[in-house]
Backbone as CSV, one residue per row, in Angstrom:
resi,resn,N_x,N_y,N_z,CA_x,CA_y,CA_z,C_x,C_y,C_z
1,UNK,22.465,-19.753,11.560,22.491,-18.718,12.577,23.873,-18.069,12.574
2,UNK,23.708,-16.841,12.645,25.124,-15.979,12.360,25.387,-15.555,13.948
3,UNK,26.329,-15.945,14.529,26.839,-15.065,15.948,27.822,-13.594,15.413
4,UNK,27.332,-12.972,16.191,27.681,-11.611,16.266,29.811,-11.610,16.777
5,UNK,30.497,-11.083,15.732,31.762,-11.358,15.921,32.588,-10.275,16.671
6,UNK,31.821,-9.085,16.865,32.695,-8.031,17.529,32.548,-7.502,18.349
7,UNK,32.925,-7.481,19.507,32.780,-7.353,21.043,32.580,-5.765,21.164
8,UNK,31.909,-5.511,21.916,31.128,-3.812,22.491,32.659,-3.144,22.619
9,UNK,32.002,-1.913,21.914,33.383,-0.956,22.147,32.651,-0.270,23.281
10,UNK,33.196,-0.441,24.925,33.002,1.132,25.787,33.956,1.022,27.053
11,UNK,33.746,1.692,27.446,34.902,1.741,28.683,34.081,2.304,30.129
12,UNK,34.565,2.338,31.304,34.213,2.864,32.246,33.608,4.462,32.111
13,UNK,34.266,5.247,31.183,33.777,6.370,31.017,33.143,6.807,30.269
14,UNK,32.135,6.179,29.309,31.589,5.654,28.661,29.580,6.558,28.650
15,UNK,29.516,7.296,28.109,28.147,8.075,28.455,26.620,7.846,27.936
16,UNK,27.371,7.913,26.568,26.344,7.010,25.335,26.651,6.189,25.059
17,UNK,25.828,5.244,24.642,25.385,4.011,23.891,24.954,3.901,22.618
18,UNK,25.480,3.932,21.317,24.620,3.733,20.007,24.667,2.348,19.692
19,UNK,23.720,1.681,19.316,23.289,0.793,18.673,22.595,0.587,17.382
20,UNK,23.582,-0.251,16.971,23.111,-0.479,15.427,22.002,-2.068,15.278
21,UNK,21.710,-2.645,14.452,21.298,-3.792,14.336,21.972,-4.932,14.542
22,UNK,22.804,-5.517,13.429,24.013,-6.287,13.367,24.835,-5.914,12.152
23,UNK,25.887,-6.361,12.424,27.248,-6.021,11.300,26.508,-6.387,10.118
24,UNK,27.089,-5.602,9.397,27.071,-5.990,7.775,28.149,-7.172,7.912
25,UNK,27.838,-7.844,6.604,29.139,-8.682,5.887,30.604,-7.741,5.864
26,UNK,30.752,-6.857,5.390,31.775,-6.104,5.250,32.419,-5.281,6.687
27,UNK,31.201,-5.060,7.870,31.365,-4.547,9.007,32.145,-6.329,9.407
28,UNK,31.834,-7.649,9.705,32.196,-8.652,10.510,33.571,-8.529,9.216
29,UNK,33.759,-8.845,8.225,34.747,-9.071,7.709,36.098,-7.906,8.436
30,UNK,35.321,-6.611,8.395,36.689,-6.272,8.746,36.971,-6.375,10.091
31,UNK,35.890,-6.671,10.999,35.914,-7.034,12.475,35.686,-5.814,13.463
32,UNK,35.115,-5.072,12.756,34.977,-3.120,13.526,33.913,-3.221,12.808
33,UNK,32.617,-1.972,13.878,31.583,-1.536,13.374,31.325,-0.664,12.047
34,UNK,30.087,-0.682,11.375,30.291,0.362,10.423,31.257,0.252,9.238
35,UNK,31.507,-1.103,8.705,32.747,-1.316,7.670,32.370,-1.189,6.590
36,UNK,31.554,-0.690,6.130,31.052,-0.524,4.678,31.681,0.864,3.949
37,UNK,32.087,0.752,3.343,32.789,1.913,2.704,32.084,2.984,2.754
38,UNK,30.296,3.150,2.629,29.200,3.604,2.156,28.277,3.962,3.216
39,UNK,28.555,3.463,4.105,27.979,3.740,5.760,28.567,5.091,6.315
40,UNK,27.345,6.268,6.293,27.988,7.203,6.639,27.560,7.413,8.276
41,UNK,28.289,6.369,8.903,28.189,6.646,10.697,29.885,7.121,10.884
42,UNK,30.622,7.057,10.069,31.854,7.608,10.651,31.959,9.072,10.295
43,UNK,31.644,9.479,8.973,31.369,10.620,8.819,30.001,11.531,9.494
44,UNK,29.578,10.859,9.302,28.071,11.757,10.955,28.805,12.127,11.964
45,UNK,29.638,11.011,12.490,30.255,10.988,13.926,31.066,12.147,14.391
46,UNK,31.867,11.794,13.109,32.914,13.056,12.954,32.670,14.582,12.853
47,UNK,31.726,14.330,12.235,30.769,16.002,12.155,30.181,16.495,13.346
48,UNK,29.174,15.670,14.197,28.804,15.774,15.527,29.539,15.928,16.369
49,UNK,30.585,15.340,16.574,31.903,15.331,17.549,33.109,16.533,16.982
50,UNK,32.781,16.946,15.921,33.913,18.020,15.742,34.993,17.597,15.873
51,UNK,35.553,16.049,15.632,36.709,15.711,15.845,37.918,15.978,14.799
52,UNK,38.906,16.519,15.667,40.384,17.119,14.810,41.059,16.096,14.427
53,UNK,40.545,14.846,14.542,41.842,13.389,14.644,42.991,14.235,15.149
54,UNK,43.577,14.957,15.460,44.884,15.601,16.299,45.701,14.503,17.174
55,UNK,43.952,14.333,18.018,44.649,12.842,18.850,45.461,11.724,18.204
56,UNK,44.704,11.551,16.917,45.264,10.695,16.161,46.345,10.417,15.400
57,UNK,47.046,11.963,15.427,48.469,11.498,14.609,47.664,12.879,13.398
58,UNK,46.547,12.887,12.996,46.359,13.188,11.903,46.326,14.597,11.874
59,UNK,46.936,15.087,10.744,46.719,16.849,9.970,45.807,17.001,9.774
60,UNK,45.061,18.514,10.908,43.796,19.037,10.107,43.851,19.663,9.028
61,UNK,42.845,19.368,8.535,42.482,19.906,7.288,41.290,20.906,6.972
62,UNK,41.052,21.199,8.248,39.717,22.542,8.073,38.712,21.184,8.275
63,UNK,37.991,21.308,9.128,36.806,21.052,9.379,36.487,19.532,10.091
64,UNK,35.862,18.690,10.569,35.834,17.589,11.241,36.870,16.324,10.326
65,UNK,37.657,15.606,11.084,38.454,14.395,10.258,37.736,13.703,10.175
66,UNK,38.015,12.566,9.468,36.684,11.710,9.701,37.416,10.305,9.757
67,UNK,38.163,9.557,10.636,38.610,8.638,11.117,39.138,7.537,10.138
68,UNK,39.883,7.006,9.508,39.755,5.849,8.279,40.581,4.875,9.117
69,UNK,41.508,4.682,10.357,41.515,3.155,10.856,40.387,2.644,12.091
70,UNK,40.897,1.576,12.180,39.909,1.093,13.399,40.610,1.499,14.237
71,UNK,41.753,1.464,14.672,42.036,2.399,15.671,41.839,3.650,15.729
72,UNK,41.933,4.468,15.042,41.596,5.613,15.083,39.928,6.372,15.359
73,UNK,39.234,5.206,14.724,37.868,5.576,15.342,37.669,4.955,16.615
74,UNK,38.264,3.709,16.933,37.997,3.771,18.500,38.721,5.079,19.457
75,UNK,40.353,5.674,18.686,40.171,7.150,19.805,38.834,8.113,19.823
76,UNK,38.735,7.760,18.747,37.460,9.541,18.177,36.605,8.500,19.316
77,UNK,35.530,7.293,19.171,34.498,7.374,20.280,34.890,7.278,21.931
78,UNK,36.106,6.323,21.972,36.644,6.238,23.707,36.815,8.008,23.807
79,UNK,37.324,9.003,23.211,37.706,9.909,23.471,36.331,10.820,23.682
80,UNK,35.572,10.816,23.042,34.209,11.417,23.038,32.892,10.260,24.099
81,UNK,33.174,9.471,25.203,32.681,9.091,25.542,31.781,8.384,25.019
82,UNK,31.684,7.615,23.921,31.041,7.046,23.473,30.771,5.291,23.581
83,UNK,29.773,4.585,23.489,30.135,3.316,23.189,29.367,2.785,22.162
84,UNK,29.557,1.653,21.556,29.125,1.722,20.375,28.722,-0.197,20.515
85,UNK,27.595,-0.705,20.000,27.078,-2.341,20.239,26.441,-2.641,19.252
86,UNK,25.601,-3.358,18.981,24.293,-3.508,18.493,23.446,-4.446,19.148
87,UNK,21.788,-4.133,18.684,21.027,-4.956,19.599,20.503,-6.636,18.714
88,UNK,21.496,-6.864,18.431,21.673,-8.276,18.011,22.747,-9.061,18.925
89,UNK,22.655,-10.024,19.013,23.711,-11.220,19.318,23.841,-12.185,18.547
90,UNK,22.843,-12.739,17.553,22.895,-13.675,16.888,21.230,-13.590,15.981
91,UNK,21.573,-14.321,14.855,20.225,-13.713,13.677,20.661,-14.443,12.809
92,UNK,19.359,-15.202,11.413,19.455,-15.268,10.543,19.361,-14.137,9.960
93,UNK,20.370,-13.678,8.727,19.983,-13.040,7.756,20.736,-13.109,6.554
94,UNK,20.053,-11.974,5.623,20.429,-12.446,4.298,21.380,-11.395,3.797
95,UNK,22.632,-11.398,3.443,23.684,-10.524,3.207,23.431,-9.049,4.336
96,UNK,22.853,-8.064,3.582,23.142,-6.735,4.679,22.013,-6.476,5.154
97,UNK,20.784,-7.133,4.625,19.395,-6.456,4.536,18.718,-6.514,6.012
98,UNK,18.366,-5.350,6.557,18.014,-5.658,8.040,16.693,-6.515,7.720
99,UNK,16.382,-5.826,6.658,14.790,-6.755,6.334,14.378,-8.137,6.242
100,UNK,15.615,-8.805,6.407,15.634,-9.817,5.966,16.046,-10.835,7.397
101,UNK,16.303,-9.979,8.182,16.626,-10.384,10.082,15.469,-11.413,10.684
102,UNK,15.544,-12.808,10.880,14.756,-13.578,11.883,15.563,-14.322,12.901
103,UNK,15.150,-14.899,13.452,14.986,-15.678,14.570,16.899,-14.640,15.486
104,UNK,16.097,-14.103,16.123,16.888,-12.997,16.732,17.056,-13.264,18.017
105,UNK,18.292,-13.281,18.409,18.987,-13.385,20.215,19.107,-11.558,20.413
106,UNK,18.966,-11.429,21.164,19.249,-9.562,21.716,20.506,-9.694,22.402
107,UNK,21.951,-9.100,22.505,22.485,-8.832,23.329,22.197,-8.352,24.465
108,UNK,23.042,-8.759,25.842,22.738,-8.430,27.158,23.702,-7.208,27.178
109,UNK,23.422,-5.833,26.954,23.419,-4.608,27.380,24.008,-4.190,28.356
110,UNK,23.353,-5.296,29.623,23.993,-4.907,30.946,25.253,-5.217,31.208
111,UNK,26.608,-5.632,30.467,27.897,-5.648,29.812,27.815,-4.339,30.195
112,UNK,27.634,-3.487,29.271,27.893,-1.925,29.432,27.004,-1.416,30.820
113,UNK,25.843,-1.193,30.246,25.045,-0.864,31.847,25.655,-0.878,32.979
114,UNK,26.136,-1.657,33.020,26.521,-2.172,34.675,27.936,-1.423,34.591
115,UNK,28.784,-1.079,33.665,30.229,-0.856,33.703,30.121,0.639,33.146
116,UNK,29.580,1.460,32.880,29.327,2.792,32.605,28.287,3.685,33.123
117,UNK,28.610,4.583,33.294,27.099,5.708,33.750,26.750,5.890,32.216
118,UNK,25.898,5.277,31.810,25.214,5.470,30.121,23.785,6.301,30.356
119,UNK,23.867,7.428,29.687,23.621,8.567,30.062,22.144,8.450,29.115
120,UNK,22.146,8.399,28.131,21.408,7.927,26.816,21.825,7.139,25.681
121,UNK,20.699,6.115,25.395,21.029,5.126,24.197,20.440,5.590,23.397
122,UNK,21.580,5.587,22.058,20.742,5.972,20.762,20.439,4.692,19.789
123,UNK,19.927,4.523,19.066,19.538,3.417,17.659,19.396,3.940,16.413
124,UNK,20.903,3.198,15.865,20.858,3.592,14.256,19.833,3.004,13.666
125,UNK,18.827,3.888,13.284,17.813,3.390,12.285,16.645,2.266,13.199
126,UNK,15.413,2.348,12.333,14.672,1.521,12.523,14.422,0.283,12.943
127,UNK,15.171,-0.695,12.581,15.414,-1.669,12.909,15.905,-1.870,14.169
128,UNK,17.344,-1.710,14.317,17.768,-1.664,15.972,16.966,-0.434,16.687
129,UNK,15.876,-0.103,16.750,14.842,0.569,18.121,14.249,-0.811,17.951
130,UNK,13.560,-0.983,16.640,12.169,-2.154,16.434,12.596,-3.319,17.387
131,UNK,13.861,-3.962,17.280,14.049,-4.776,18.236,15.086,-4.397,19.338
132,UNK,15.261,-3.421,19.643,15.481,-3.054,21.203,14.176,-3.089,21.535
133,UNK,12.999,-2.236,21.436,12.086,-2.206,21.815,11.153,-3.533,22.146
134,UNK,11.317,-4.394,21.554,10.808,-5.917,21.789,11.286,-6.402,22.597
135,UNK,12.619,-6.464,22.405,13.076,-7.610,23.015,14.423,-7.081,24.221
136,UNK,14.531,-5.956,24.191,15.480,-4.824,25.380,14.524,-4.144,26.662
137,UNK,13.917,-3.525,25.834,13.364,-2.145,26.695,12.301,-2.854,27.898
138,UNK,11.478,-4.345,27.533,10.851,-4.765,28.790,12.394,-5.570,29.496
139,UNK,13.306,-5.238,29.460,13.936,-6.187,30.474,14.753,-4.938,31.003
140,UNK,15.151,-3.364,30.525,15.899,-2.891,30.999,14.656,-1.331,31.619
141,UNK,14.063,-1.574,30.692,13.096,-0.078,31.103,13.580,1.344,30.474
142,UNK,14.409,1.020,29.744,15.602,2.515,29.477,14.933,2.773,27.898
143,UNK,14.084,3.917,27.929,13.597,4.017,26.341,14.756,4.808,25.614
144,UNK,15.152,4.145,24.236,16.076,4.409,23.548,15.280,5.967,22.514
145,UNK,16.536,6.440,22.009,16.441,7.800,21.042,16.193,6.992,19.473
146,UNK,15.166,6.781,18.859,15.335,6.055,17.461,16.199,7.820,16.785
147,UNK,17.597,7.228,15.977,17.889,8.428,14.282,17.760,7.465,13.620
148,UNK,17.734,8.164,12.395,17.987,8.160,10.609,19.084,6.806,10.647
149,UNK,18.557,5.992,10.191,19.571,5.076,9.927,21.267,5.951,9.136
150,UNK,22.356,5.336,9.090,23.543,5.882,8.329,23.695,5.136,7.219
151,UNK,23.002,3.906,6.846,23.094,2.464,6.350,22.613,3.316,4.743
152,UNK,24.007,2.938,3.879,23.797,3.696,2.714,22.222,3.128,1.723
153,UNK,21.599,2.070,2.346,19.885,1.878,2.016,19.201,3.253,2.153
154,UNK,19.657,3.777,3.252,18.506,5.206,3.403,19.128,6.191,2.804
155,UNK,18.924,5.908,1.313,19.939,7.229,0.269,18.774,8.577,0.518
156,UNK,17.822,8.436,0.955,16.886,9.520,1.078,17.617,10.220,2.070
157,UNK,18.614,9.992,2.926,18.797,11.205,3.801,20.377,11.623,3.158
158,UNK,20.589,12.552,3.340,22.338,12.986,3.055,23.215,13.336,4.047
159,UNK,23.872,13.221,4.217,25.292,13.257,5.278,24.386,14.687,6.196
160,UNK,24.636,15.913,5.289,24.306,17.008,5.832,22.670,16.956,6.786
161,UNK,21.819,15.954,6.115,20.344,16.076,7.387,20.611,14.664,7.944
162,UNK,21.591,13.647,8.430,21.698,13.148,9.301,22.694,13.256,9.964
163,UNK,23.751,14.672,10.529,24.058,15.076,11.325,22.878,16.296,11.569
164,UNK,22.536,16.830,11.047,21.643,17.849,11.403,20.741,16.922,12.841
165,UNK,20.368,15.769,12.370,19.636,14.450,13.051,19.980,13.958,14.297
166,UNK,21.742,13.319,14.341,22.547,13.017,15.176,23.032,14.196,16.208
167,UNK,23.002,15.613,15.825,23.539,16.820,16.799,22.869,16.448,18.011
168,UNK,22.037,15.325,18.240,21.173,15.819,19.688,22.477,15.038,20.450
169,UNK,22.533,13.873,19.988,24.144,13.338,20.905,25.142,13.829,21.815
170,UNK,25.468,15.313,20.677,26.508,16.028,21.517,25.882,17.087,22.817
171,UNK,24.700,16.970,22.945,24.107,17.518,23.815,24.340,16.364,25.361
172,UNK,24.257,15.718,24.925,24.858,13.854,25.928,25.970,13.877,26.604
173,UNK,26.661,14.525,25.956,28.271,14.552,26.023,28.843,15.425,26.966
């Protein structure tokens, strides 16, 4: 059984909620969501959010930055009201493969819930709705937004039609 190693990024001001499944190997190794070199949720993010990294110290360069520390993507989502979890707490599985996910604990949500006005929850990909929806949605009632996974498995979509996908977010915001 794998416990989930990285504590909910959100804060009091906090609007959305995205949820992923559980960390990759490479997401717990580096101890921040989304650590896969190949995971395009930081670049979606960045595109949807129009973020200048400015906040960050960083030179624009024409068009959305797209965050490369962990600090720096926690300004881009604390700054864009965002919070970011997954609907795992603990799971067997087998390297990255959501497919491969059993005997599943759900995180308790109401962590955030209770400490944010969370406006709408979204779910990266299939998997985290499939089990929010099981094992979340009869205990909270709050029906989640399923997108396009970012998880470089779904090579069928491209950066450009899963922000096209993700734009409903900034409507949240």
């Amino acid at each position: 059984m794998i416990q989930h190693p990285i504590p909910a990024l959100y804060d009091h001001e906090s609007r959305v909620l995205i949820l992923g499944s559980f960390p990759s190997p490479k997401s717990r190794e580096a101890g921040f969501f989304y650590g896969h070199p190949q995971n395009r949720f930081w670049k979606v993010m960045a595109e949807v959010l129009q973020w200048d990294g400015i906040a960050a110290g960083a030179a624009p360069a024409g068009g959305a930055y797209v965050p490369q520390t962990v600090e720096e993507k926690r300004l881009m989502l604390h700054s864009s009201h965002i919070a970011v979890w997954d609907t795992i707490a603990s799971c067997e599985i087998t390297g990255a493969s959501d497919a491969s996910i059993t005997d599943v604990t759900p995180n308790n949500l109401s962590v955030i819930l209770n400490a944010a006005d969370i406006r709408e929850i979204f779910c990266n990909g299939a998997k985290s709705w499939d089990l929010y929806m099981k094992y979340i949605y009869p205990l909270n009632g709050r029906r989640p937004v399923k997108l396009p996974s970012t998880s470089p498995a779904n090579a069928a979509w491209s950066v450009k039609r899963l922000t096209d996908a993700w734009n409903v977010i900034r409507e949240m915001l």
